[in-house]
C-alpha positions in Angstrom: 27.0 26.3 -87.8 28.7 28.4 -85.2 30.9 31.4 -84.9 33.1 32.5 -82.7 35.5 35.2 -82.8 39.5 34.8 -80.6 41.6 37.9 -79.9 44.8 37.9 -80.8 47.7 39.1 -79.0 50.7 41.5 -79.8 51.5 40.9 -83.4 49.0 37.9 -83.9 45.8 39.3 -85.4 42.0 38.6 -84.4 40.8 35.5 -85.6 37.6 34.1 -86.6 36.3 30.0 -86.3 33.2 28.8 -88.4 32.5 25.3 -86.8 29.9 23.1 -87.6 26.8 21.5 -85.4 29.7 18.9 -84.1 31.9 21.9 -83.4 34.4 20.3 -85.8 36.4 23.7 -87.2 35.5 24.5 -90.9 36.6 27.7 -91.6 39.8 29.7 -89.8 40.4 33.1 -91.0 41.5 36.7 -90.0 38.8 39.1 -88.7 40.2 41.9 -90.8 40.0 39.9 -94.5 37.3 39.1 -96.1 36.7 35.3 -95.9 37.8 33.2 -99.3 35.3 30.3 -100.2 32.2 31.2 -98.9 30.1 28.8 -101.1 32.0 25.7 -99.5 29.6 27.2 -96.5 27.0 27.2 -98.1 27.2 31.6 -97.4 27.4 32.9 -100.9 26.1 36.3 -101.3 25.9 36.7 -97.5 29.4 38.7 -97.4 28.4 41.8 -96.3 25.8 40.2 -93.4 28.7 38.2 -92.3 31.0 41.3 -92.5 28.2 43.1 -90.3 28.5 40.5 -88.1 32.4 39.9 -87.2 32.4 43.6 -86.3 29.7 43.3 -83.8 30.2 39.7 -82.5 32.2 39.9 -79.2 35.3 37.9 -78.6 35.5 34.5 -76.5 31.8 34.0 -76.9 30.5 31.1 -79.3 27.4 32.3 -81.1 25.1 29.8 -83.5 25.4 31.7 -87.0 22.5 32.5 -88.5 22.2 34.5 -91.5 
Protein backbone atom coordinates (compact mmCIF):
# COMPACT_ATOMS: atom_id res chain seq x y z
CA UNK A 1 0.00 0.00 0.00
CA UNK A 2 0.84 3.62 -0.31
CA UNK A 3 0.47 6.78 1.61
CA UNK A 4 0.37 10.08 0.76
CA UNK A 5 -0.48 13.04 2.69
CA UNK A 6 -2.49 16.54 0.63
CA UNK A 7 -2.58 19.97 2.24
CA UNK A 8 -5.45 21.54 2.61
CA UNK A 9 -6.31 25.01 2.10
CA UNK A 10 -8.07 27.84 4.12
CA UNK A 11 -10.79 26.10 6.01
CA UNK A 12 -10.25 22.53 4.36
CA UNK A 13 -8.14 20.45 6.62
CA UNK A 14 -5.00 18.15 5.76
CA UNK A 15 -5.83 15.02 4.35
CA UNK A 16 -4.47 11.75 4.18
CA UNK A 17 -4.87 8.77 1.04
CA UNK A 18 -4.16 5.00 1.78
CA UNK A 19 -4.06 3.52 -1.85
CA UNK A 20 -3.31 0.24 -2.76
CA UNK A 21 -0.42 -1.48 -5.15
CA UNK A 22 -2.95 -0.37 -8.14
CA UNK A 23 -3.13 3.06 -6.59
CA UNK A 24 -6.82 2.58 -6.39
CA UNK A 25 -7.88 4.93 -3.12
CA UNK A 26 -8.88 2.79 0.01
CA UNK A 27 -8.82 4.89 2.81
CA UNK A 28 -9.51 9.02 2.84
CA UNK A 29 -9.28 10.59 6.11
CA UNK A 30 -8.22 13.81 8.08
CA UNK A 31 -4.58 14.06 9.27
CA UNK A 32 -5.70 15.36 12.63
CA UNK A 33 -8.26 12.23 13.52
CA UNK A 34 -7.38 9.11 14.18
CA UNK A 35 -8.25 6.75 11.31
CA UNK A 36 -11.69 4.46 11.87
CA UNK A 37 -11.39 0.82 10.49
CA UNK A 38 -7.92 0.02 10.62
CA UNK A 39 -8.47 -3.85 10.38
CA UNK A 40 -10.22 -3.40 6.82
CA UNK A 41 -6.22 -2.56 6.25
CA UNK A 42 -5.05 -5.04 7.49
CA UNK A 43 -3.20 -2.17 10.24
CA UNK A 44 -4.69 -3.18 13.55
CA UNK A 45 -2.64 -2.44 16.47
CA UNK A 46 -0.32 -0.30 14.28
CA UNK A 47 -2.19 3.16 15.39
CA UNK A 48 0.35 4.71 17.11
CA UNK A 49 3.26 3.72 14.27
CA UNK A 50 0.83 5.16 11.73
CA UNK A 51 0.20 8.15 13.96
CA UNK A 52 4.11 8.55 14.09
CA UNK A 53 4.10 8.53 10.70
CA UNK A 54 1.37 11.18 9.32
CA UNK A 55 3.27 13.69 11.49
CA UNK A 56 6.45 13.13 9.86
CA UNK A 57 5.44 12.24 6.29
CA UNK A 58 5.73 15.37 4.10
CA UNK A 59 2.92 16.64 1.96
CA UNK A 60 2.55 16.01 -1.97
CA UNK A 61 4.99 13.11 -1.83
CA UNK A 62 3.59 9.40 -2.27
CA UNK A 63 5.43 7.11 0.10
CA UNK A 64 5.02 2.94 0.00
CA UNK A 65 3.73 2.33 3.68
CA UNK A 66 5.38 0.01 5.47
CA UNK A 67 4.84 -0.67 8.95
Amino acid sequence: MYIIKVKGKAKIPDYIQIRDLNFVLVAYFRADRPMKNVEKFGLEGKEKELEELISKLPFGKLQKLEL
